[in-house]
C-alpha positions as CSV (number, residue, x, y, z in Angstrom):
1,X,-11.6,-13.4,-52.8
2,X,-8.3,-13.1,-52.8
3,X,-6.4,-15.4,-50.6
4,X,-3.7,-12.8,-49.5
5,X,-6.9,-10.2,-48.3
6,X,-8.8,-13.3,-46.7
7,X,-5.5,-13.7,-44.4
8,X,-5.8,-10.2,-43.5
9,X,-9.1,-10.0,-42.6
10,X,-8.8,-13.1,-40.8
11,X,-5.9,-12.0,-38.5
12,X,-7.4,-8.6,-38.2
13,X,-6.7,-8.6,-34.6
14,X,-3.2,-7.4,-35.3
15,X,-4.6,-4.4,-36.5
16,X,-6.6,-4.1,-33.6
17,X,-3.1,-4.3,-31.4
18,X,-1.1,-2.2,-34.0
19,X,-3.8,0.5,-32.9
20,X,-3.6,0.2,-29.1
21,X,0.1,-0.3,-29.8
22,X,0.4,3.3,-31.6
23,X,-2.3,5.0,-28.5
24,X,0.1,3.6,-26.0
25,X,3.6,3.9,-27.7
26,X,5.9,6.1,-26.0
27,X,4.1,6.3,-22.1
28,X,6.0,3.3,-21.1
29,X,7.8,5.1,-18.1
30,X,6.2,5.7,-14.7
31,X,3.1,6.8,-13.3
32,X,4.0,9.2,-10.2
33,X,1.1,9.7,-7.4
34,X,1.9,12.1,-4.7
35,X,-0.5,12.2,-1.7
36,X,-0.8,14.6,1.0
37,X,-1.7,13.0,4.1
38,X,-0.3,15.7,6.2
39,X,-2.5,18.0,8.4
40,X,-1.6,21.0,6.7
41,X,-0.2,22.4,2.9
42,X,3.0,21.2,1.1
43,X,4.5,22.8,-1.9
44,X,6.1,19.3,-3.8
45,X,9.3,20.2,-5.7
46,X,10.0,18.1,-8.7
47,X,13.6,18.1,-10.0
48,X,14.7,16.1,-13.1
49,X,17.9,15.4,-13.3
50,X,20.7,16.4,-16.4
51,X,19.6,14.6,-19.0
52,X,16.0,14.1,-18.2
53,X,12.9,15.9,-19.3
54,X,11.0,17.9,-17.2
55,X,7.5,16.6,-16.0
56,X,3.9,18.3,-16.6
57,X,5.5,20.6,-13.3
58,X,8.3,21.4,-11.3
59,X,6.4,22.4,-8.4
60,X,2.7,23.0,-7.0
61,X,0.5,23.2,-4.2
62,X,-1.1,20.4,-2.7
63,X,-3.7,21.4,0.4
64,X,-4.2,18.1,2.9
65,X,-5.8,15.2,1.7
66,X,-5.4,15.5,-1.9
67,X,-3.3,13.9,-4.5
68,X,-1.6,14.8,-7.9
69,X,-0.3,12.6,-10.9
70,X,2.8,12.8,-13.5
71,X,3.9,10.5,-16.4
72,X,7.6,10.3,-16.9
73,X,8.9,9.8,-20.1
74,X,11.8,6.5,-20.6
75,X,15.0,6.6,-18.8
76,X,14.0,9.4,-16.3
77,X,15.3,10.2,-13.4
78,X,15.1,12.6,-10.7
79,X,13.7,13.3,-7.5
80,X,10.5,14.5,-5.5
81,X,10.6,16.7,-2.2
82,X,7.8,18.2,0.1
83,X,8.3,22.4,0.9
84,X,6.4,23.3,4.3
85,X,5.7,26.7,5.9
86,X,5.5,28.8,2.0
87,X,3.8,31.5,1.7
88,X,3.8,33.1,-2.0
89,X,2.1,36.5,-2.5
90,X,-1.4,36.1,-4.3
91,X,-0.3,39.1,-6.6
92,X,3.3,38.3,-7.6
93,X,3.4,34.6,-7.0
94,X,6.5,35.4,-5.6
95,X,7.3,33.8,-1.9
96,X,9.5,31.6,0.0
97,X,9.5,28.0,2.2
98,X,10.3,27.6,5.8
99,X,11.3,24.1,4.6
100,X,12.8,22.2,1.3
101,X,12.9,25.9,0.0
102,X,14.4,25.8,-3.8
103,X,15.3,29.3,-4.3
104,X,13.3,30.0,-7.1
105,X,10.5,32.2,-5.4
106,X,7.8,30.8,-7.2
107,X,5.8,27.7,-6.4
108,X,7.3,26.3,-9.5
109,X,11.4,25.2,-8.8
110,X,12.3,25.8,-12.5
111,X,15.3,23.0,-12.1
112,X,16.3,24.1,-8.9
113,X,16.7,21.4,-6.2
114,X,15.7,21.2,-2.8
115,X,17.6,23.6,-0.3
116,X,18.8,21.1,3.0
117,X,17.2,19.7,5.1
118,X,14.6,17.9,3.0
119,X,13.5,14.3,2.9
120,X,13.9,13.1,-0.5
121,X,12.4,10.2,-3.0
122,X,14.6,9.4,-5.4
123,X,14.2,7.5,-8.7
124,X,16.4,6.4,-12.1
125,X,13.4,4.9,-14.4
126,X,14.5,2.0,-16.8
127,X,18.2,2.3,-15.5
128,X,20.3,-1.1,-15.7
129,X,18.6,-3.9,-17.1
130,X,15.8,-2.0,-17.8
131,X,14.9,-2.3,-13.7
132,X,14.0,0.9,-11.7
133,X,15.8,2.2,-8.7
134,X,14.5,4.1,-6.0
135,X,15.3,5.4,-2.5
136,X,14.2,7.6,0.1
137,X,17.0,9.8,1.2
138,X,18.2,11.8,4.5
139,X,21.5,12.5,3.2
140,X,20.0,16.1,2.7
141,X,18.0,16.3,6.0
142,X,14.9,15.6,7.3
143,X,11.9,17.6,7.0
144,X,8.7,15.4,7.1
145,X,7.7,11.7,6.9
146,X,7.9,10.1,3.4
147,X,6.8,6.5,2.1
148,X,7.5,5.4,-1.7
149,X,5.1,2.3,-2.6
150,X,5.3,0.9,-6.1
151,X,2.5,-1.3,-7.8
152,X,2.0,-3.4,-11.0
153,X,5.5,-4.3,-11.6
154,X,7.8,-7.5,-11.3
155,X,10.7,-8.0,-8.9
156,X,11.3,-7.5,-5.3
157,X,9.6,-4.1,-5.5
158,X,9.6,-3.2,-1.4
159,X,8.0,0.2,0.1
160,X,10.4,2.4,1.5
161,X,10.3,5.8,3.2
162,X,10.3,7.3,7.3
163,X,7.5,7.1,8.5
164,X,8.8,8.6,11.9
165,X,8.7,12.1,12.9
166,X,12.5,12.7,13.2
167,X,12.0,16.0,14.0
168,X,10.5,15.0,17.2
169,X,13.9,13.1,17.9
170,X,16.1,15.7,16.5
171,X,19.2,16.6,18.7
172,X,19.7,20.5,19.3
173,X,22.8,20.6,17.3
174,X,20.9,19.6,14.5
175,X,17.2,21.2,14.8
176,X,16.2,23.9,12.6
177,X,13.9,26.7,14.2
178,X,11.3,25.3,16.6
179,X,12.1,21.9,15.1
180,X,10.8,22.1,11.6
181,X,13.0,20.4,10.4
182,X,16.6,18.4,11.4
183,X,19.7,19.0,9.7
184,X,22.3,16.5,8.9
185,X,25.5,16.1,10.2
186,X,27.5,17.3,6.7
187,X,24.9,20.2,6.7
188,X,25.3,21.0,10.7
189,X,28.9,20.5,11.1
190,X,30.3,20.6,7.5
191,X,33.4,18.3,8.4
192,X,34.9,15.8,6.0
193,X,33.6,12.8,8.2
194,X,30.7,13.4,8.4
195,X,30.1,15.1,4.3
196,X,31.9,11.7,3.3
197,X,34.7,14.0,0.8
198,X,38.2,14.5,0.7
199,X,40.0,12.2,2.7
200,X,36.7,10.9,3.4
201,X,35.5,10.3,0.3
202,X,35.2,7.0,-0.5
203,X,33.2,4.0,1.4
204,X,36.0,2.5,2.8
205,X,37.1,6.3,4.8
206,X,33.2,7.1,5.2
207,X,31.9,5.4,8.0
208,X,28.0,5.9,9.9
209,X,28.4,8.3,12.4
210,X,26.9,8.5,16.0
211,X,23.9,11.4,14.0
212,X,23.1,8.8,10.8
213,X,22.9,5.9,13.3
214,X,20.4,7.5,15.0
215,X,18.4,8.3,11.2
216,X,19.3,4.1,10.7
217,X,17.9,3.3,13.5
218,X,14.2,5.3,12.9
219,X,14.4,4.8,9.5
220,X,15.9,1.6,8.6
221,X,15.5,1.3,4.7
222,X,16.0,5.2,4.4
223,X,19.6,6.7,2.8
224,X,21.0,8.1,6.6
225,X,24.2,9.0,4.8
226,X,26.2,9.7,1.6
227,X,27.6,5.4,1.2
228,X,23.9,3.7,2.8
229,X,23.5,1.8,-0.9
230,X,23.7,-1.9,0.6
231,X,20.0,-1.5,2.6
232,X,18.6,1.6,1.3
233,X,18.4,1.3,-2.8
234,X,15.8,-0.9,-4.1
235,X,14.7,-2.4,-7.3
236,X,11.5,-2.9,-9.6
237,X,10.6,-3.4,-13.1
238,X,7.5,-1.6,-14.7
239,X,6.0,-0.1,-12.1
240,X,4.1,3.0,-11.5
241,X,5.4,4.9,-7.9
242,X,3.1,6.2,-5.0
243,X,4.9,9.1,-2.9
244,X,3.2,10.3,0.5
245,X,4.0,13.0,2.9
246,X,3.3,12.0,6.3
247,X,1.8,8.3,6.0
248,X,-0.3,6.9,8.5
249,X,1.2,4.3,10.7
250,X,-0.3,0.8,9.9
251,X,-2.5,0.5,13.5
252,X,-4.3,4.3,12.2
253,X,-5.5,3.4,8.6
254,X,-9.0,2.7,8.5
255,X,-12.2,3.0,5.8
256,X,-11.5,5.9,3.7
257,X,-13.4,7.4,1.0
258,X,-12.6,9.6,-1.8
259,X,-13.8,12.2,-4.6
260,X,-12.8,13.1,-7.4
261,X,-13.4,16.9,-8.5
262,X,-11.8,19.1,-11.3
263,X,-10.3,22.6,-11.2
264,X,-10.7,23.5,-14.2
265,X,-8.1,23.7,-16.2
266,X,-8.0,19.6,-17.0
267,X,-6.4,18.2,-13.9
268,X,-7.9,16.1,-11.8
269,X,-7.5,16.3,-7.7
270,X,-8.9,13.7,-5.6
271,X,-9.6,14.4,-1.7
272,X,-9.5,11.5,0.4
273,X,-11.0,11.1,3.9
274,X,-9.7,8.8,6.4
275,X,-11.2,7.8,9.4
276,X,-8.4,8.7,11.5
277,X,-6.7,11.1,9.5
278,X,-3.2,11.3,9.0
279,X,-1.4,14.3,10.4
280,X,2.8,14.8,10.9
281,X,3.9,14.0,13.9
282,X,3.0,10.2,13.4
283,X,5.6,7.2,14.1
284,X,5.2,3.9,12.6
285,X,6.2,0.8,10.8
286,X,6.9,0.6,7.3
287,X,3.6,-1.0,5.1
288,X,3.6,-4.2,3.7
289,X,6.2,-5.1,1.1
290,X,4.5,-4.8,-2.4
291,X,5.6,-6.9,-4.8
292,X,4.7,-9.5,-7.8
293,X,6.0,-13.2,-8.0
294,X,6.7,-14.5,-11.3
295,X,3.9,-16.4,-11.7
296,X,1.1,-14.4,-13.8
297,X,-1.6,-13.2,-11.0
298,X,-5.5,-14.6,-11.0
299,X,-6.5,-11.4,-12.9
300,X,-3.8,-11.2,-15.8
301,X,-6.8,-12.6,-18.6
302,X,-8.8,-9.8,-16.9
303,X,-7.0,-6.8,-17.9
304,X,-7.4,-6.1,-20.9
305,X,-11.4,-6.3,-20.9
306,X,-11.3,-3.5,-17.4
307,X,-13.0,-6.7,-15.3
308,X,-9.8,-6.9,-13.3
309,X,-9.9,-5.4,-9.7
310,X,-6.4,-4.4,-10.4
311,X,-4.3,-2.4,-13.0
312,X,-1.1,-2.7,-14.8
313,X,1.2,0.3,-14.9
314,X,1.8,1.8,-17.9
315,X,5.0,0.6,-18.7
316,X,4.0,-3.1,-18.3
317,X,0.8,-2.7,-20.4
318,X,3.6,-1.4,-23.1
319,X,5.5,-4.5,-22.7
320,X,2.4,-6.6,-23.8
321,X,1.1,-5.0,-26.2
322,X,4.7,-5.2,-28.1
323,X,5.1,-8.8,-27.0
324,X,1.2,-9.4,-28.8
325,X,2.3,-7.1,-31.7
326,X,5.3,-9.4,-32.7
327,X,4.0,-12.3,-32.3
328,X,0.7,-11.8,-34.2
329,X,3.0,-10.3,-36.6
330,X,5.3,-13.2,-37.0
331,X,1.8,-15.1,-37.3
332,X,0.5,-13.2,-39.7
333,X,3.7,-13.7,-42.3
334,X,4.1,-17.2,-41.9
335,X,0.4,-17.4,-43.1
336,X,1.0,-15.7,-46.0
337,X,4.1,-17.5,-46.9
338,X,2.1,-20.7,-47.0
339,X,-0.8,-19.8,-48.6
């Protein structure tokens, strides 16, 4: 046999990786779970920003206890929102939000953004460095509890969110309605102070005021106004993101248990149960920091054969399967040039 054809049978596991490399090629941005834990419907918005792609949606409904998933494509960014209080007509599809209300009168925002107040999560995927950066914002307004949690990627990689119900602790000059929602300061007042523009405008002119304090001081890793970068953008590489409205505080999670069911039309919506439900209207401390050191974890052999108890994120599954692909490759032609 010939002894170029032996070498290629005999390193045929480049093949195999070429293969897995082609099925995964191109899904190496983020996985994006959102999770309602509230005690009633939200409406997520989805808004990509210039530049990016749209995901599979740019709005939908989400009933309590149930969750949703996107895939974002390299390089995205953009931001996710909760609306409360819609009502769209069964007929038209036409309707409007109480809160986080995009204008568009459908359940789908077609690239508008959220109308203030809305709590927001924000994300640039693969920015500098190839490293994510997220943030949970109340630059725009509070309208519900938030918590971003990344897994299966490298870096520092904290949770961040609000946990609190600010709008339990909103001040009357800033409460919307019955207190649905709290406004902030720029939105209420609209003064250059507080909007952090014109003479205002850069971080040296744009101090905290007495209202973003107060956010600070519920919310500490949240964005309580326009220059909050130092303590309230954070970091991770490869990772897939889980965004809930209205977590439970850490002394109320218990057993849950979940099923999965379809509707349908090939998406997939799991219902969760927890033992003592989750709810607005809850005030806690942020989860655990989530994070990877840079030593390979006890299941890393695991992965690839599904006996792992955990899973790598999308992105980082890409990584190695590149990383095996060249170097199998390089194997493969240094063979040959000695045979």
């Amino acid at each position: 046999m010939d002894l170029n054809l032996m070498a290629i049978i005999h390193f045929s596991p480049l093949y195999i990786t070429l293969i897995l490399f082609t099925i995964f090629n191109g899904i190496s941005g983020a996985t994006f779970i959102i999770i309602n834990k509230c005690d009633y419907t939200v409406w997520p918005g989805i808004l990509s920003n210039a530049g990016s792609s749209r995901l599979d949606s740019t709005g939908l409904q989400l009933q309590p206890g149930t969750s949703r998933s996107f895939q974002s494509p390299p390089n995205w960014s953009g931001r996710f929102w909760a609306r409360t209080g819609c009502n769209f007509d069964p007929t038209t599809g036409q309707g409007t939000c109480t809160t986080g209300d995009c204008g568009s009168n459908q359940v789908e925002c077609n690239g508008a953004g959220a109308i203030p107040p809305a709590t927001l999560a924000e994300f640039t995927i693969g920015g500098s460095d190839n490293q994510d950066f997220y943030d949970v914002s109340l630059v725009d307004g509070y309208n519900l509890p938030m918590m971003v949690e990344p897994s299966g990627g490298s870096g520092s990689c904290l949770s961040t969110g609000c946990a609190t119900d600010l709008n339990q602790r909103c001040p009357a000059e800033l409460r919307v309605g019955d207190g649905a929602a709290c406004k902030s300061a720029c939105e209420a007042f609209g003064s250059p102070e507080y909007c952090c523009n014109g003479a205002f405008g850069t971080p040296d002119t744009c101090k905290p005021s007495v209202y973003s304090e107060m956010f600070k001081a519920a919310c500490p890793r949240s964005y309580s106004y326009a220059y909050d970068d130092a303590s309230s953008t954070f970091t991770c590489t490869g990772a897939d993101y889980t965004i809930t409205f209205c977590p439970p505080t850490t002394s109320q999670k218990s057993a849950s248990t979940s099923s999965t069911t379809s509707n349908g039309s090939g998406q997939t919506t799991t219902t969760t149960n927890n033992g003592s439900g989750g709810g607005s209207g809850t005030t806690g401390e942020l989860p655990a920091v989530v994070g990877n050191s840079n030593s390979p974890p006890p299941w890393f052999p695991n992965f690839f054969t599904g006996d792992s108890t955990k899973t790598l994120s999308s992105s980082a599954l890409y990584t190695s399967l590149v990383a095996s692909s060249a170097t199998l490759f390089l194997f493969l032609s240094l063979s040959l040039l000695h045979s």
